[in-house]
Wavefront OBJ file of the C-alpha trace (Angstrom):
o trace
v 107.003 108.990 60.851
v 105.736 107.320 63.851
v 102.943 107.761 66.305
v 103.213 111.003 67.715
v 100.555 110.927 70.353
v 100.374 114.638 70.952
v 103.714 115.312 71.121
v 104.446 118.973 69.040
v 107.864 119.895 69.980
v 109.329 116.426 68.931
v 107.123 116.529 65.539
v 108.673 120.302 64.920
v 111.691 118.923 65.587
v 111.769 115.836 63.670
v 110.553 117.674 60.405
v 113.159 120.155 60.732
v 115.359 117.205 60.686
v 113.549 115.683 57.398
v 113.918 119.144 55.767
v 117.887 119.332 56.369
v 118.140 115.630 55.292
v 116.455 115.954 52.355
v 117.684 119.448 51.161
v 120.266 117.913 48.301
v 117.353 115.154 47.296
v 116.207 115.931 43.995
v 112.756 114.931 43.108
v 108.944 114.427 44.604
v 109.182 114.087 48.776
v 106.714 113.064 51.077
v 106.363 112.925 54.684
v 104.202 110.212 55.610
v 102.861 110.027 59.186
v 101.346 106.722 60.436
v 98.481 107.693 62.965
v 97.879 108.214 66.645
v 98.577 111.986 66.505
v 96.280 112.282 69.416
v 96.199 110.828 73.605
v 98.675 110.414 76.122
v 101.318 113.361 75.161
v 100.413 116.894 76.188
v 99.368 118.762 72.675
v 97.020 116.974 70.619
v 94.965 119.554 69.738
v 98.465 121.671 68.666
v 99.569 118.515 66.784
v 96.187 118.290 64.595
v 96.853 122.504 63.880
v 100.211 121.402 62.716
v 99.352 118.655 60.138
v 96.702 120.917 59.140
v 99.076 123.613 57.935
v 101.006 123.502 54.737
v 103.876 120.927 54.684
v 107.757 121.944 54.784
v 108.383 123.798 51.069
v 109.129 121.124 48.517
v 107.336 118.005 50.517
v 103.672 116.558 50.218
v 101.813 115.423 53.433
v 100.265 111.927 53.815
v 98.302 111.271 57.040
v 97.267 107.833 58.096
v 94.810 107.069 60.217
v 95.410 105.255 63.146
v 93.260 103.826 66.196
v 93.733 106.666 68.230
v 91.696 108.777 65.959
v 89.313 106.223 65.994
v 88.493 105.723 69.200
v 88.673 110.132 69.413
v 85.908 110.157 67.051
v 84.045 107.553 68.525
v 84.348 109.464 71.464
v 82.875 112.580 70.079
v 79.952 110.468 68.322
v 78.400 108.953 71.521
v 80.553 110.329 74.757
v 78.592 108.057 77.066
v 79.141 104.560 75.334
v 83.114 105.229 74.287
v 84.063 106.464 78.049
v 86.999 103.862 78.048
v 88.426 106.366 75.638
v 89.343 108.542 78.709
v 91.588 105.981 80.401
v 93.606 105.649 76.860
v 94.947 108.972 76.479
v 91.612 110.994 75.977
v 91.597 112.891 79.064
v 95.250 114.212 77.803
v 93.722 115.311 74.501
v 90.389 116.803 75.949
v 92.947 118.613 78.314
v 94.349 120.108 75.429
v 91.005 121.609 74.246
v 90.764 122.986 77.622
v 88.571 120.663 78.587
v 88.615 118.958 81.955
v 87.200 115.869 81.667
v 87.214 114.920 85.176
v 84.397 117.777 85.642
v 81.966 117.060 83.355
v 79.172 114.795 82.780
v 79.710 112.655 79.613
v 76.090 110.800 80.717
v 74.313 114.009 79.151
v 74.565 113.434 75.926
v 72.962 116.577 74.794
v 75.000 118.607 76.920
v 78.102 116.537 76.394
v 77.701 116.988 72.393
v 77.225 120.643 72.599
v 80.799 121.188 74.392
v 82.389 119.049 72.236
v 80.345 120.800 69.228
v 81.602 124.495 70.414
v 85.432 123.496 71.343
v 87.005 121.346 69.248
v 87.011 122.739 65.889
v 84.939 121.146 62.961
v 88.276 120.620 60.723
v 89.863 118.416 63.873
v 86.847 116.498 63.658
v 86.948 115.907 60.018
v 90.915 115.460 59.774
v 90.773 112.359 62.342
v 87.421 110.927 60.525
v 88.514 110.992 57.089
v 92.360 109.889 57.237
v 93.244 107.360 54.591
v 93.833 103.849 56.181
v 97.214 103.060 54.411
v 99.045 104.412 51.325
v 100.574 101.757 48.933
v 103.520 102.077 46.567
v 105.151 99.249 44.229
v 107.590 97.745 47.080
v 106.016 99.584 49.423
v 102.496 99.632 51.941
v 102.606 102.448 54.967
v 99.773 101.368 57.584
v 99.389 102.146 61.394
v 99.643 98.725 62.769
v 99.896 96.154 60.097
v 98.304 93.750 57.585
v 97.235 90.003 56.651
v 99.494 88.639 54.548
v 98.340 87.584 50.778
v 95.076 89.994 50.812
v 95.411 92.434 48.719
v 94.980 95.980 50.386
v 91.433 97.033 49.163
v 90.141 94.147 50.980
v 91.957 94.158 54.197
v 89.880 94.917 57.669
v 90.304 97.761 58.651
v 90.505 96.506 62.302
v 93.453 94.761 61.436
v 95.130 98.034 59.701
v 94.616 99.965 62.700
v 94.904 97.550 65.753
v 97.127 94.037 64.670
v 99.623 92.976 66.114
v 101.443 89.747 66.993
v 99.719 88.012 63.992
v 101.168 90.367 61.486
v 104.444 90.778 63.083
v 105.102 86.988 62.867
v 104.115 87.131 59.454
v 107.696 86.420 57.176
v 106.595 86.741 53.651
v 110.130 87.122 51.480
v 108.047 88.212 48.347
v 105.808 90.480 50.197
v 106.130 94.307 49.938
v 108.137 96.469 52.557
v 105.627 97.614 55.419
v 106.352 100.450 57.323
v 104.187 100.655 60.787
v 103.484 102.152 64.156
v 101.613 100.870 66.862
v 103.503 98.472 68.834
v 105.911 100.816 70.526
v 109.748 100.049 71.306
v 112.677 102.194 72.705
v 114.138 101.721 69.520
v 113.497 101.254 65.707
v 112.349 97.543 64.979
v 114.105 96.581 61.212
v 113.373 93.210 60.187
v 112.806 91.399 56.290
v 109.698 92.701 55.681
v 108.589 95.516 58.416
v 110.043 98.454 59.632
v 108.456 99.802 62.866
v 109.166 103.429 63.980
v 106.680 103.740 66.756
v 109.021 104.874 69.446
v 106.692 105.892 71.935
v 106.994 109.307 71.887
v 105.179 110.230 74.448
v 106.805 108.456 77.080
v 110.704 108.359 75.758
v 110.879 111.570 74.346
v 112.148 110.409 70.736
v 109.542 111.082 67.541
v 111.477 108.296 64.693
v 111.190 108.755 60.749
v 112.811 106.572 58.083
v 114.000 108.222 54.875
v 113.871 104.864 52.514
v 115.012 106.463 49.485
v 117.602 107.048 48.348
v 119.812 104.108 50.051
v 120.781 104.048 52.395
v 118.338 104.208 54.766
v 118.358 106.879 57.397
v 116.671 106.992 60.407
v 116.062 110.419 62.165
v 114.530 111.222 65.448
v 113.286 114.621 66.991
v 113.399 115.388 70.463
v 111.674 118.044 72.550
v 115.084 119.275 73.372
v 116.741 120.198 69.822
v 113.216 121.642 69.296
v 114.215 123.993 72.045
v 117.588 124.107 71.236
v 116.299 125.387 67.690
v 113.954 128.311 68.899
l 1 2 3 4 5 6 7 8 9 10 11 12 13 14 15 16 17 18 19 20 21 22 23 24 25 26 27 28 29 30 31 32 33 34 35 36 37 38 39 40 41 42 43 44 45 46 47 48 49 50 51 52 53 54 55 56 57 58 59 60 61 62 63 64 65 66 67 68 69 70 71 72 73 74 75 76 77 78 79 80 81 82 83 84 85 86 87 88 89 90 91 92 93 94 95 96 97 98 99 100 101 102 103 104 105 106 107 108 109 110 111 112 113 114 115 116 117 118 119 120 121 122 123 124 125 126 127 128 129 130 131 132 133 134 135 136 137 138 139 140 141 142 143 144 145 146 147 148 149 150 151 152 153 154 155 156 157 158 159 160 161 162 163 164 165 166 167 168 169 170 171 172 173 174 175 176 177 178 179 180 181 182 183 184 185 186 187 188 189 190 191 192 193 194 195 196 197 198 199 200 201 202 203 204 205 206 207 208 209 210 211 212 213 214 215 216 217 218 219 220 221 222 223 224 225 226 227 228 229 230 231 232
């Protein structure tokens, strides 16, 4: 599943959608989401309650990290130093803690740390900290934004699993595992030899993408805000 960037209806939606799919799938399922569940869309805090809560009957939950959560908990470290934060999306997730960020003083550390500290819960804090970097498979590696070709995964940066780009994606490796990655968003699904990326900027078009890569063919699905009205 692609970034989400604090977009609840669409992720409702788009599971709903994974349940229905898989519902004549035999065997062990997992959703796997990919990172940036917070900034820019309107419900970050509502998306972190969500992942939080016990997957769909008959799936397992993977979260990824991804540099969203990063730069969130960087944020709630040291305020003052990580402002730039703010102009990435942050004031959209501090607005869904109720928190205007406009109106208070980040420069007061103390003070700062003690809102923070009181409204956004302890398990938010530790979901977005302690997020796996990747999850790797035989034939398969899921990663926010990408990887360096011929490392093997244990020793990869982890700057380049959360923020590559360009280098990875004109990386053609025919021998190299599948990768399946957010991060660079498109209007649509990118499919090439040896990437899939679903990041289909959610927050801006609307559309929250999955791929369902077993069993063949591939499927992709994609949950809007409106069927998750349309389903209420």
């Amino acid at each position: 599943m692609g970034d989400i960037h604090g977009c609840l209806h669409e992720l409702k939606a788009l599971e709903r959608l994974i349940v229905a799919d898989a519902q004549d799938i035999a065997g062990e399922k997992w959703i796997v989401t990919l990172g940036d569940y917070v900034d820019r869309g309107p419900d970050s805090a509502g998306v972190i309650d969500h992942l939080l809560k016990t997957p769909p009957e008959g799936f397992s939950r993977f979260c990824l990290a991804g540099n969203h959560e990063t730069m969130m908990f960087e944020f709630f470290r040291s305020p003052a130093d990580s402002l730039s934060w703010l102009d990435l999306g942050g004031r959209e997730t501090l607005a869904s803690y109720g928190i205007d960020a406009a109106g208070t003083d980040w420069t007061n550390l103390s003070a700062a740390r003690s809102l923070l500290d009181v409204v956004i819960p302890y398990e938010h804090i530790d979901f977005i900290s302690s997020a796996a970097l990747y999850l790797e498979i035989p034939g398969l590696i899921c990663v926010h934004a990408g990887i360096r070709a011929g490392i093997p995964m244990e020793e990869q940066e982890e700057s380049d699993l959360l923020w590559m780009r360009r280098e990875f994606h004109d990386t053609h490796s025919p021998d190299a595992p599948l990768v399946v990655h957010g991060h660079t968003p498109a209007v649509k699904v990118v499919v090439q030899a040896n990437r899939i990326c679903v990041d289909t900027a959610a927050y801006a078009t609307g559309r929250l993408t999955s791929v369902r890569l077993k069993p063949q063919p591939r499927t992709f699905l994609v949950g809007t805000a409106s069927s998750h009205a349309a389903a209420r």
